[in-house]
Residue frames relative to the residue before (quaternion, step in Angstrom):
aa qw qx qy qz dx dy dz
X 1.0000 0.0000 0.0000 0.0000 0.00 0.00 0.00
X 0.4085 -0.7064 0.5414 0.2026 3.53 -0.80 0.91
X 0.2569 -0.7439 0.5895 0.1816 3.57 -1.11 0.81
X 0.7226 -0.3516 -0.0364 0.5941 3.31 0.78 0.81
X 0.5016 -0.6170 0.6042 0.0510 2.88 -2.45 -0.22
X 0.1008 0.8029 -0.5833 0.0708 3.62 -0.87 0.61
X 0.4944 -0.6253 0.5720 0.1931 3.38 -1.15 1.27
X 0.3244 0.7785 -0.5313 0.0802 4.19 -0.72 0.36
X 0.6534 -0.5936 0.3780 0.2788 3.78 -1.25 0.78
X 0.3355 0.6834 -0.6222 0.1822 4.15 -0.71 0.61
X 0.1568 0.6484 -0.7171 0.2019 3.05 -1.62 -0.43
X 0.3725 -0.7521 0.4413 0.3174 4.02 0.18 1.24
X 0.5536 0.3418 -0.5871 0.4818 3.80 0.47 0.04
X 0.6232 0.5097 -0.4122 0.4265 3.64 -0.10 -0.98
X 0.7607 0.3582 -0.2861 0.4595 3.57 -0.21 -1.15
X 0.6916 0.4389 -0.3323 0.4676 3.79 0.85 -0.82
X 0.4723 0.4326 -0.4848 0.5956 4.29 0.83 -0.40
X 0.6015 0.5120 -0.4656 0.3990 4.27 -0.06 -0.97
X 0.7669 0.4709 -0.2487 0.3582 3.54 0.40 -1.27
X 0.6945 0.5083 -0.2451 0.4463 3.21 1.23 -1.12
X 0.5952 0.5239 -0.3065 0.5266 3.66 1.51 -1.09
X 0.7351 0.3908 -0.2433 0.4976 3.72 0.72 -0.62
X 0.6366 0.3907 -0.4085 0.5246 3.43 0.80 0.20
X 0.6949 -0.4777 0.4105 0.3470 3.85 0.85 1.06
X 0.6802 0.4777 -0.3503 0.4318 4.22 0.72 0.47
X 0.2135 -0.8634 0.3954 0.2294 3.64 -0.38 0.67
X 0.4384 -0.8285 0.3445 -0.0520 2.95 -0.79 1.77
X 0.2240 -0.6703 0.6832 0.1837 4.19 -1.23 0.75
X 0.2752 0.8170 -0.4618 -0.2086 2.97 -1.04 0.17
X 0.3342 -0.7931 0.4885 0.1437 3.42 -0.43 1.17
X 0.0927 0.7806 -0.5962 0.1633 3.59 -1.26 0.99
X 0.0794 -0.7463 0.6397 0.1660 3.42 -1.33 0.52
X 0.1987 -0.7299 0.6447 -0.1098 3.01 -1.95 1.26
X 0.4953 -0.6796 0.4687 0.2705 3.36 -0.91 0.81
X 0.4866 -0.6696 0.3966 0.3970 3.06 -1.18 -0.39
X 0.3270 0.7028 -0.5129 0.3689 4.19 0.82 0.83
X 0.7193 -0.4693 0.3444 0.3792 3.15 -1.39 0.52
X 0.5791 0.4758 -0.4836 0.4521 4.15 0.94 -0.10
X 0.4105 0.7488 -0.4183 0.3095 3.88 0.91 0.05
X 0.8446 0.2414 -0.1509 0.4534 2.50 0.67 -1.76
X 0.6208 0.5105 -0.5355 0.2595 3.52 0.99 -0.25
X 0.5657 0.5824 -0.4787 0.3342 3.60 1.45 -0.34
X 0.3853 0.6767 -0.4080 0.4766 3.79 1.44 -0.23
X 0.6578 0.4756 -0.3565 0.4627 3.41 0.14 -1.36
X 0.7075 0.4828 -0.4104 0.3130 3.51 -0.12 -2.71
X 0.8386 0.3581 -0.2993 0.2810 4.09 0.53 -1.40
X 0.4558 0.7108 -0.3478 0.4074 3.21 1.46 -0.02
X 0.7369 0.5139 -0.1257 0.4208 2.92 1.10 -1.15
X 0.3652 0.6388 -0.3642 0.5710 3.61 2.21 -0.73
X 0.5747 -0.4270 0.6819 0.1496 2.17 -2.74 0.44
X 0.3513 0.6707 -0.5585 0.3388 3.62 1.24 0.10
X 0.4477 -0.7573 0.4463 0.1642 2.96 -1.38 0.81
X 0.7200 -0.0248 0.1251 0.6822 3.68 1.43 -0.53
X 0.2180 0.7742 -0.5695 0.1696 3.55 -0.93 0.89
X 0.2921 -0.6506 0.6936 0.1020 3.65 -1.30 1.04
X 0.1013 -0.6124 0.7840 -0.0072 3.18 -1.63 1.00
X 0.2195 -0.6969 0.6798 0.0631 3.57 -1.16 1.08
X 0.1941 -0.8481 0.4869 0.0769 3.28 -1.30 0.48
X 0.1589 -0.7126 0.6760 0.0995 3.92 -0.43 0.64
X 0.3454 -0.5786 0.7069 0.2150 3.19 -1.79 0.64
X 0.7029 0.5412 -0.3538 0.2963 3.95 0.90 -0.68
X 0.9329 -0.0330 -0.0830 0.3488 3.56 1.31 -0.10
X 0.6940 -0.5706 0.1498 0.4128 3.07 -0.51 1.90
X 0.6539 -0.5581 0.3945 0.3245 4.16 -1.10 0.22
X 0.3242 -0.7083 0.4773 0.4067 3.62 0.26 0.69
X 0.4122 -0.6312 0.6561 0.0360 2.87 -2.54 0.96
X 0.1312 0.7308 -0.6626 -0.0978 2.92 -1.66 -0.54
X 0.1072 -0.8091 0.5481 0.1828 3.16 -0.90 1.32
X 0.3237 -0.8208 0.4628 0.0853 3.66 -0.51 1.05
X 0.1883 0.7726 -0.5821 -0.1694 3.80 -0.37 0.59
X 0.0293 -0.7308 0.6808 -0.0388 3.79 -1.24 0.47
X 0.8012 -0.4713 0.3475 0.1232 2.35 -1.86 2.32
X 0.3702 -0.6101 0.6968 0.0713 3.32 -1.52 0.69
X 0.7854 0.3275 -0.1502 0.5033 3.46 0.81 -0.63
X 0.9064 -0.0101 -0.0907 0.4124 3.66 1.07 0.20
X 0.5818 -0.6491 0.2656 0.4119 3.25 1.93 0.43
X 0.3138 0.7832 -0.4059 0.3512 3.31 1.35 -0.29
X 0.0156 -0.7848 0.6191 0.0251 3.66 -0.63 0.69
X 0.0508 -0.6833 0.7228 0.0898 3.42 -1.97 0.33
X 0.2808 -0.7528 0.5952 -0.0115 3.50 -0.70 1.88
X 0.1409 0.8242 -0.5476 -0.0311 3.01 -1.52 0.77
X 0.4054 -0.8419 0.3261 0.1434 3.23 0.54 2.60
X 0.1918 0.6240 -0.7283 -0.2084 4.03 -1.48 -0.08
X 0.5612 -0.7229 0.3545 0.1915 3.18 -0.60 1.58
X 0.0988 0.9441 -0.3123 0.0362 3.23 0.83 -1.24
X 0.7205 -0.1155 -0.1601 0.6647 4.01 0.37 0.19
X 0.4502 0.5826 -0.5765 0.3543 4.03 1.01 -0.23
X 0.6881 0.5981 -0.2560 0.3213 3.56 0.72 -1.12
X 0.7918 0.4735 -0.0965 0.3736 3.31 1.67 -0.23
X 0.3318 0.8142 -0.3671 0.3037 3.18 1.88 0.59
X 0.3040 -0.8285 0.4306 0.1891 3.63 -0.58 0.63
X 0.4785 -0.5533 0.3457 0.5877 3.60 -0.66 -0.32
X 0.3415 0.5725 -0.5488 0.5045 3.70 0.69 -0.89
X 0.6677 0.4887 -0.3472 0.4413 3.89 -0.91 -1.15
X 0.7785 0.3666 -0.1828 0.4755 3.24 -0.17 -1.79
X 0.7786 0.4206 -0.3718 0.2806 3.76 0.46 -0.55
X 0.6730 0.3545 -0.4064 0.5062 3.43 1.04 0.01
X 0.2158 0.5167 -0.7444 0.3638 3.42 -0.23 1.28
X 0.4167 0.8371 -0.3355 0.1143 3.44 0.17 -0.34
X 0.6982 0.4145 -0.0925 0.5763 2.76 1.59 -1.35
X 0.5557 0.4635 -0.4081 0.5566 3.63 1.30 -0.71
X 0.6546 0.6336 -0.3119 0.2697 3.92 0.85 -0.40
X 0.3651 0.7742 -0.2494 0.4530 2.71 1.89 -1.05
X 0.7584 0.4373 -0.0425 0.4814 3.34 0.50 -1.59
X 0.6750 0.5323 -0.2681 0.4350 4.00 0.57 -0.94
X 0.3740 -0.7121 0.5885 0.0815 3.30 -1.48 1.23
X 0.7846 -0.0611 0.0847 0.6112 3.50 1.75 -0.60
X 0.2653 -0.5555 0.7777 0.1270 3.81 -1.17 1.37
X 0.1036 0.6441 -0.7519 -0.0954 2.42 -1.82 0.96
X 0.1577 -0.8385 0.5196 0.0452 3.56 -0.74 1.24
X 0.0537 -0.7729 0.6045 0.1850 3.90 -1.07 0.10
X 0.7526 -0.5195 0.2437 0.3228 3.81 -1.18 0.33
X 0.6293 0.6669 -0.3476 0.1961 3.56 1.10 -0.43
X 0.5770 0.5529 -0.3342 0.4997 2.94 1.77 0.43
X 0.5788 -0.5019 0.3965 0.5059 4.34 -1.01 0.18
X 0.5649 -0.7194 0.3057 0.2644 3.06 -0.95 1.75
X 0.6679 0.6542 -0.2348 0.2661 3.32 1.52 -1.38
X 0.5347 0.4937 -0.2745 0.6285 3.37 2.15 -0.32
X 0.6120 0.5195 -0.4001 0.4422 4.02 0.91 -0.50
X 0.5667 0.6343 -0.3092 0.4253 3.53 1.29 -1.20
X 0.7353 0.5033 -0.1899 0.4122 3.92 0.85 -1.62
X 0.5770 0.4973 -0.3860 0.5203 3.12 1.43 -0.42
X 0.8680 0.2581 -0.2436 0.3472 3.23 -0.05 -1.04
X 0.4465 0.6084 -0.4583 0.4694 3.33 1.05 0.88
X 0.7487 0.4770 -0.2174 0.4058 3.06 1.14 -1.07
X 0.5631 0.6282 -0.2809 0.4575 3.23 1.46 -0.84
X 0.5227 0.6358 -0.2283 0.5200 3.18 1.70 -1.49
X 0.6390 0.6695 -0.1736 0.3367 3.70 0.50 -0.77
X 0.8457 -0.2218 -0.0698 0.4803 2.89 1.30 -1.07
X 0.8403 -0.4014 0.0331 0.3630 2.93 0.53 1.84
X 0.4453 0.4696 -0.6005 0.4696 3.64 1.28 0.68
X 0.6484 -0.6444 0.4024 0.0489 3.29 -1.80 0.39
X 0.2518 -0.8797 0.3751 0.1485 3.58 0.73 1.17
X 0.1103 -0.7265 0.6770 0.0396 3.55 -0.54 0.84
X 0.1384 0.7908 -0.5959 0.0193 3.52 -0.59 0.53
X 0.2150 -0.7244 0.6536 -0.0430 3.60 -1.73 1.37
X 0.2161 -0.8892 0.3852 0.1189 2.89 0.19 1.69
X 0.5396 0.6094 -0.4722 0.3384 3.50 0.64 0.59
X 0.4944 -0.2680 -0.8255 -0.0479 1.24 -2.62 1.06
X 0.6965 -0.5168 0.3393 0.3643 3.45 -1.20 1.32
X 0.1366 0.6795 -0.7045 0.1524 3.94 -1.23 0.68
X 0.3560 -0.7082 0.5608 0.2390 3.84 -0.81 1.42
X 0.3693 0.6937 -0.4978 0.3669 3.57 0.91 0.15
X 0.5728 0.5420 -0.4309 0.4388 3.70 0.78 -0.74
X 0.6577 0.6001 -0.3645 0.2728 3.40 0.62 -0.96
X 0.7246 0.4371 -0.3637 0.3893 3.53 1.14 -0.22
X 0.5702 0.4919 -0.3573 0.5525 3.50 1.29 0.35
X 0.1752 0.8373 -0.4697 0.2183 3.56 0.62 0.09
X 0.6364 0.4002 -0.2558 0.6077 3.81 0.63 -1.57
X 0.6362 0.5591 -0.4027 0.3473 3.74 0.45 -1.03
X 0.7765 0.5414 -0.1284 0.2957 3.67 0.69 -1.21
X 0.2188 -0.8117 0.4662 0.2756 3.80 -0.26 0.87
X 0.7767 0.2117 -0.0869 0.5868 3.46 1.04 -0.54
X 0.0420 0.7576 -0.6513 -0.0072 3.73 -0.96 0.48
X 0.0168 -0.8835 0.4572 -0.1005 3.19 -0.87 1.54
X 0.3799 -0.8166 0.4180 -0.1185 3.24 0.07 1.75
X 0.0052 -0.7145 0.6520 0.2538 3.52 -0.89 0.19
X 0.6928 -0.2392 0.2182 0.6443 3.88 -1.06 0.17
X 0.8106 0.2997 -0.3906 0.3171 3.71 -0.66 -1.05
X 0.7019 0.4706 -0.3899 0.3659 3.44 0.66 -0.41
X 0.6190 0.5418 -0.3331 0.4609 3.50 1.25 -0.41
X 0.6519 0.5861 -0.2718 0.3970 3.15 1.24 -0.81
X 0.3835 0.6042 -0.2603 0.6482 3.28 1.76 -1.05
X 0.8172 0.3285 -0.2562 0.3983 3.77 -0.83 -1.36
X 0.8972 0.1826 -0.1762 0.3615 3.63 0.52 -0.57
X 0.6501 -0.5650 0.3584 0.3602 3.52 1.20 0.27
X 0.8248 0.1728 -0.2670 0.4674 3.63 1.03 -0.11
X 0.7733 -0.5002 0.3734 0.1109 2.73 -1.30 0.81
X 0.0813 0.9222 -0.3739 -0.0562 3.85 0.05 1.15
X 0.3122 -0.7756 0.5478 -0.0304 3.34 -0.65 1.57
X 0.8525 0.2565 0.1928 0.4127 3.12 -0.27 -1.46
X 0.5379 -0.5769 0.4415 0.4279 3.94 -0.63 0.28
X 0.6064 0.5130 -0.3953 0.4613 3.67 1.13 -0.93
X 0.7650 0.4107 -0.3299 0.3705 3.66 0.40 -0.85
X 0.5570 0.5194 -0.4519 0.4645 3.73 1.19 -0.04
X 0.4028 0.6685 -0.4403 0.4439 3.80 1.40 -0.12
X 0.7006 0.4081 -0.3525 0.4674 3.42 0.11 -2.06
X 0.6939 0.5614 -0.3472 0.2878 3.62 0.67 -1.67
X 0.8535 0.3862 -0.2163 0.2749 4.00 0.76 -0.70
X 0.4294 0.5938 -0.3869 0.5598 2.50 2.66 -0.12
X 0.6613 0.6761 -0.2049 0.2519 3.87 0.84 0.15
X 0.4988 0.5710 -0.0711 0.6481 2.39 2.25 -1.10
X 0.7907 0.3746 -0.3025 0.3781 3.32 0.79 -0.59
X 0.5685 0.5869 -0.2024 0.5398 3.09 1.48 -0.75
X 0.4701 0.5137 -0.3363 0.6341 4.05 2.09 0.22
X 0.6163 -0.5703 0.3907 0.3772 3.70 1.27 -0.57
X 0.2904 0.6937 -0.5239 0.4000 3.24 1.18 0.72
X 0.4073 -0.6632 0.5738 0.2549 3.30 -1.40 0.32
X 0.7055 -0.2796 0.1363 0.6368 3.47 0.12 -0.82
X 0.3128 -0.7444 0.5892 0.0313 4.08 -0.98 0.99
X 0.0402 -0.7872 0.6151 0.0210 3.37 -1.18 0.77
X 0.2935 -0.7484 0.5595 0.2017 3.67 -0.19 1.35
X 0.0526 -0.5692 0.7679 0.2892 4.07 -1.21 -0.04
X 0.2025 -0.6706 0.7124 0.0424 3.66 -1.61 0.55
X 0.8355 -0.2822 0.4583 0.1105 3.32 0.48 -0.11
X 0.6142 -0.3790 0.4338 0.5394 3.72 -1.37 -0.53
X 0.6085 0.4652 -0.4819 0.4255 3.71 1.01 0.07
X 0.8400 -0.3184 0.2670 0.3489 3.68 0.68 -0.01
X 0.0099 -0.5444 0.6720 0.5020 3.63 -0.61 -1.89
X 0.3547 -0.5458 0.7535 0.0921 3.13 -2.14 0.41
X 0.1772 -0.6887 0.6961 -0.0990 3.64 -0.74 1.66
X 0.3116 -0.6195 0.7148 -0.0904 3.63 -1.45 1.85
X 0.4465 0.7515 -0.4679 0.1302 3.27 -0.44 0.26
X 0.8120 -0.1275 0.0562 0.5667 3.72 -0.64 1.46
X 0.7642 -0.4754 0.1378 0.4134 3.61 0.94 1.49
X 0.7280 0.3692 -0.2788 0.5059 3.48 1.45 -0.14
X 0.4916 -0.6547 0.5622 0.1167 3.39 -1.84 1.15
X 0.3022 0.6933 -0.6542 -0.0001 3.67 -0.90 0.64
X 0.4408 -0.7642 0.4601 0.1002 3.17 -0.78 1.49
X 0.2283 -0.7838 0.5283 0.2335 3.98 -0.31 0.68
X 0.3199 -0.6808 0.6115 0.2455 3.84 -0.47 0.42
X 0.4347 -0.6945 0.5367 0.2017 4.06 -0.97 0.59
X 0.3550 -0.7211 0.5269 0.2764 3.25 -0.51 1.49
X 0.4976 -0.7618 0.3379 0.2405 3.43 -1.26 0.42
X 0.0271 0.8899 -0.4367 0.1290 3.62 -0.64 1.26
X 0.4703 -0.6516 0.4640 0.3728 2.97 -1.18 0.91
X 0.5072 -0.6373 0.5366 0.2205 3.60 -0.93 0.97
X 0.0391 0.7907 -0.6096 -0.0405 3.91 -0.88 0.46
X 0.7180 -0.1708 0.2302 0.6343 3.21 1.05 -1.44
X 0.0093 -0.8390 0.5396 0.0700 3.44 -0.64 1.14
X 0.1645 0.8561 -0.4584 0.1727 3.34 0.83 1.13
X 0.8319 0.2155 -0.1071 0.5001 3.24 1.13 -0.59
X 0.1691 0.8915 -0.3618 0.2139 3.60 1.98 0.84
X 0.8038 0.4244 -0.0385 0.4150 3.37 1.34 -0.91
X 0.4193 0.4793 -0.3602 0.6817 2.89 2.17 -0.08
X 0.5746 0.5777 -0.4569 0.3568 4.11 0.79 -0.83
X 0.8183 0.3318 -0.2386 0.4041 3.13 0.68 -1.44
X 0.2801 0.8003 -0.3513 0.3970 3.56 1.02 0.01
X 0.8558 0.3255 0.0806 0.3938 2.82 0.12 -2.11
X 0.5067 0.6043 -0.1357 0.5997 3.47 1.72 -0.69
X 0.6914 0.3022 -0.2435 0.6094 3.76 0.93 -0.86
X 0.7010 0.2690 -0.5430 0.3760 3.91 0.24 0.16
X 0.6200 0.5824 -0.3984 0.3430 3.29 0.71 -0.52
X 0.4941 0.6059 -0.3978 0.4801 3.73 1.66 -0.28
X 0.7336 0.5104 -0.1744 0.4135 3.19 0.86 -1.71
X 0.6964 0.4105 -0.2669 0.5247 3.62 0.99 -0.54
X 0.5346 0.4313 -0.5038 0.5239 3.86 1.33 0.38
X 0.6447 -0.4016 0.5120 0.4011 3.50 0.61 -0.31
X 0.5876 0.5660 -0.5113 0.2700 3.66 0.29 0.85
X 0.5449 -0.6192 0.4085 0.3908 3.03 -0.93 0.17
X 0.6844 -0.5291 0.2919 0.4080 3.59 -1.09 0.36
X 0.6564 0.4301 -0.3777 0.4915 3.83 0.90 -0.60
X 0.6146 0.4378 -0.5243 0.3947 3.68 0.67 -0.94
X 0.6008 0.6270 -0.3594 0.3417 3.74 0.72 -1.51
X 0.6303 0.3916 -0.3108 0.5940 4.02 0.69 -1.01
X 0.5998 0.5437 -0.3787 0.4486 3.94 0.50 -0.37
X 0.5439 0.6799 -0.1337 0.4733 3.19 1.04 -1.19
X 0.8299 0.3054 -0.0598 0.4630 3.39 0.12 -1.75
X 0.7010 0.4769 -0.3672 0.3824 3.60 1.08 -0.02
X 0.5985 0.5281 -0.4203 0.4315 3.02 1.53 -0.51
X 0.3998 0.7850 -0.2061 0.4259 3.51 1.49 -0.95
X 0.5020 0.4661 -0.1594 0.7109 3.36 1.19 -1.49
X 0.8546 0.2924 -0.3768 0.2054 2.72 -1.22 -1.16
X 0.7030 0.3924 -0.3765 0.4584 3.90 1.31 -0.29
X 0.4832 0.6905 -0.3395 0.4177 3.34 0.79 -0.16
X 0.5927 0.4820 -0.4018 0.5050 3.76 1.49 -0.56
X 0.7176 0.5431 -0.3434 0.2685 3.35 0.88 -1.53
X 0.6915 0.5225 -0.2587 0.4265 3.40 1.24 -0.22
X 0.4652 -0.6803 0.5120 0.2422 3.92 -0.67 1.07
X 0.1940 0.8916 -0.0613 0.4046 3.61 -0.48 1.46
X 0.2970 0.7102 -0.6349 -0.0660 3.72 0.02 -0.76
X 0.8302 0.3478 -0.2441 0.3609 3.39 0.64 -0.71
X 0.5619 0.6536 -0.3878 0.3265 3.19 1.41 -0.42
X 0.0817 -0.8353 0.5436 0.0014 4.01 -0.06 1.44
X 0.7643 -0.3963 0.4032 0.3102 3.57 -1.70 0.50
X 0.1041 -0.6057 0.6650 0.4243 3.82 -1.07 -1.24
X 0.8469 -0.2334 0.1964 0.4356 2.77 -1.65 0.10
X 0.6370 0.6113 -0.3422 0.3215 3.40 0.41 -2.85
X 0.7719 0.4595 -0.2405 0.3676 3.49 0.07 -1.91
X 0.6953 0.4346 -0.2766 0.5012 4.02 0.64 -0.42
X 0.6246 0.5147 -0.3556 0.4675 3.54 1.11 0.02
X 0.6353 0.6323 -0.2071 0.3920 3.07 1.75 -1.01
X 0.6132 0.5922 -0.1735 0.4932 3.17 1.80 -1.11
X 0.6077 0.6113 -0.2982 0.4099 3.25 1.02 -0.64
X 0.7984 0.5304 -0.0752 0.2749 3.13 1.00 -1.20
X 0.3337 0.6713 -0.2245 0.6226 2.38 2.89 -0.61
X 0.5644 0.4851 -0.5021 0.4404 4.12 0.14 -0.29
């Protein structure tokens, strides 16, 4: 029996632009939306953001994607359950006029919940001219694998790595074999999240394992879009890739304590955490 219920705005792009706009980086965000009353509240939710600029496309052929989301009382734990619906309906036309907002961008960051064949044009294009492709494969699709060379960062959580590379992750050692695999598929440099184990950062043949800052769990529904969204906005201040994954976990790690998917930290409160270690 549920102990209650509440009606609220996500979708990992959305929830990932929040992280990135609240982590102090200025933010595009592109999206499609149908044309039903969840449009406009997704109009409103970005209106209402610290985002700095965003496009919402619009299809009459299918309703505004959902998700119904339940999460643990007793540890924040969550089970998601996505209908994609206008994500599934971006074109290339669409995808090509980012351009100009590219022009301008230090880093795309994209995730699967949109048709791959529009995820692919981006990150080619983006690939094209020299902005930096961050990419969260999730939810998990072996399609990613053919963009790989294209991608400066690929970020995975255990199941998707485990998925992408054939082994099985337990243990910090087995996310090793698992990113030394991924790269060796054509990744560039790969950043496992685990969790209360941390994240685990591949890069240019070296391993540096992030420990998980400590937190009181509420909801971790939107932990991986935090840290996501938190690492481009590092990378686009000019960090480096280990401080940035350093960054995004503390980032994470507040983002559980709070009830949510979208509901992200600021900047002040992630500096503060940091300083706690």
């Amino acid at each position: 029996m549920a102990l209650g219920s509440t009606l609220g705005p996500g979708g990992k792009g959305a929830n990932q632009a929040m992280a990135a706009s609240c982590a102090g980086t200025r933010v595009h965000f592109v999206a499609k939306v149908g044309t039903d009353q969840f449009s406009q509240f997704a109009f409103d939710h970005l209106s209402a953001s610290d985002i700095h600029s965003f496009r919402l496309y619009q299809t009459d052929t299918e309703p505004t994607g959902s998700a119904i989301i339940y999460v643990s009382q007793e540890n924040g734990e969550n089970m998601i359950a996505i209908y994609s619906g206008a994500n599934k309906t971006i074109t290339d036309e669409e995808i090509a006029e980012l351009t100009h907002e590219l022009t301008d961008a230090d880093v795309m960051l994209l995730q699967l919940e949109n048709n791959f064949e529009a995820t692919r044009s981006a990150i080619r294009l983006a690939h094209t001219m020299g902005v930096r492709v961050i990419m969260n494969p999730a939810p998990f699709s072996p399609d990613v694998l053919s963009c790989l060379p294209m991608i400066d960062v690929l970020t995975p959580n255990e199941t998707e790595a485990s998925r992408l590379s054939g082994i099985e992750i337990h243990d910090v050692a087995s996310a090793r074999a698992a990113a030394q695999a991924i790269v060796a598929l054509g990744a560039r440099r790969v950043i496992i999240t685990m969790g209360s184990r941390g994240a685990l950062l591949f890069d240019n043949q070296q391993f540096h394992h992030i420990p998980a800052f400590p937190a009181l769990s509420v909801d971790t529904t939107g932990a991986g879009d935090a840290f996501n969204g938190a690492l481009v906005a590092a990378l686009a201040q000019g960090q480096s890739l280990l401080q940035a994954a350093t960054w995004a976990s503390a980032f994470a790690s507040l983002a559980v304590e709070r009830e949510g998917a979208s509901n992200m930290p600021d900047r002040q409160q992630v500096l503060t955490r940091l300083q706690q270690r």
